[in-house]
C-alpha angles and dihedrals in degrees: 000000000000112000115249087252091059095048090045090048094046086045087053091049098055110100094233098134098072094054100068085052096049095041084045095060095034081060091036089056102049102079103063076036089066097046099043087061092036088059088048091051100039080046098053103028108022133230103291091039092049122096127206083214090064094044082056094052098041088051089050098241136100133267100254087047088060085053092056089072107022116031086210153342101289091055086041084062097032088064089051095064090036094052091041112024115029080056096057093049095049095056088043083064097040086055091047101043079051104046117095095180114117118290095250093061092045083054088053095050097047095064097040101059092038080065094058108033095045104359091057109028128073089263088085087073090067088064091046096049077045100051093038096047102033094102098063090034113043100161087068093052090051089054094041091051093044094041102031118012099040098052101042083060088046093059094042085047091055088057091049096045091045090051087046089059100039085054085237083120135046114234117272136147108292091190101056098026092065102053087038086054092046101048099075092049087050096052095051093048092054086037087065101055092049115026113026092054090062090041123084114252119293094024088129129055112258106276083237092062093037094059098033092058091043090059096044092057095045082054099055099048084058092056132101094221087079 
C-alpha cells in the first residue's frame, strides 16, 4: 500500500489543474458560439427553416447544452439581435451625440455606415427572416421594431432635429420623413439577400451611386431652395 506521502506526491503530479481552465473558457466561450452559428442559420434558413439541433451541431455542443442558455428558439433570436445589432445602434447614436460636423455630413456618414456595418453584413438577413415571417411571428416583429427599427430612426431623427435647429435644414416632418428616407436603404439591403443573388451581374446599380443619389435627394428635400 502506497504511504500517504506517495498518494499525496502522484496526486500533485497529475496535471488536473489544467483541465477546470480550460473547461472554464471552453463554457465561457458557448455562448457567443451558439449565437455565431444561430445568425448563419437564421440568416440562411430563416426562422421557421432553422433548427436548434443544427445550431447545436454547427457550435459544437449538444442540444441540451444550447438550453442551458436560451430556453428556445425566439430568445435564441432575440440574443442575436441583441449581441450584434443593438450594439451597432448604440454606437450609431454615441458617434452622433458626439459629432459636431454639419448636419448634412452627419447625414452622409449615417448612411453610409449604416451600409457597411448592417446593408452590407450578414446582419441584413436578419431584416430580411423578420419582413418575410412576420407574419407568422409577430412577436418578433414587435422586438425587432422596439429594439431595431424604432431606434435606427431615432438616431436618423436626432440629425434631422439638430439640423432643424441649427437652421442647416428647412422644417419638415421629422416623423414621417425618417422611415420615408430609410425605406429605400432597407429594401436594398434585403434586396440584396433575395433578389440580386438570382439576377446576372450588373443587374443593380453600384451601392456608391446608389447612396450617393439617396443622400442627394434627402438633401434636397431639406433645403430652402425647395
Amino acid at each position: 500500500m502506497p504511504s500517504p506521502a506517495s498518494a499525496a506526491s502522484t496526486a500533485a503530479d497529475r496535471p488536473q489543474a489544467r483541465h477546470p481552465r480550460r473547461w472554464s473558457r471552453r463554457k465561457d466561450a458557448r455562448p457567443g458560439e451558439l449565437l455565431d452559428a444561430a445568425l448563419d442559420l437564421f440568416v440562411d434558413k430563416g426562422f421557421a427553416g432553422t433548427r436548434l439541433d443544427d445550431v447545436a451541431a454547427r457550435a459544437g455542443v449538444s442540444k441540451g447544452t444550447l438550453y442551458l442558455y436560451y430556453a428556445n428558439k425566439e430568445e435564441l433570436l432575440k440574443a442575436v439581435v441583441r449581441a450584434n445589432l443593438v450594439p451597432l445602434i448604440d454606437a450609431f447614436a454615441g458617434e452622433i451625440r458626439g459629432s459636431d460636423a454639419p448636419c448634412a455630413e452627419q447625414l452622409r456618414r449615417f448612411f453610409r455606415r449604416w451600409w457597411e456595418v448592417v446593408g452590407a453584413t450578414r446582419y441584413a438577413g436578419i431584416a430580411k427572416l423578420v419582413v418575410a415571417e412576420s407574419g407568422n411571428f409577430p412577436e418578433l416583429a414587435r422586438f425587432f421594431q422596439e429594439e431595431v427599427i424604432l431606434p435606427v430612426m431615432g438616431v436618423l431623427g436626432s440629425i434631422v432635429a439638430r439640423g432643424i435647429e441649427r437652421g442647416e435644414f428647412r422644417t419638415v416632418d421629422v416623423e414621417a420623413s425618417v422611415p420615408l428616407w430609410m425605406s429605400p436603404l432597407v429594401l436594398r439591403a434585403i434586396w440584396e439577400h433575395s433578389i440580386t443573388p438570382c439576377c446576372p451581374p450588373g443587374f443593380d446599380v453600384p451601392i456608391d451611386r446608389f447612396l450617393d443619389t439617396h443622400l442627394r435627394y434627402v438633401l434636397r428635400s431639406l433645403s430652402d431652395e425647395n
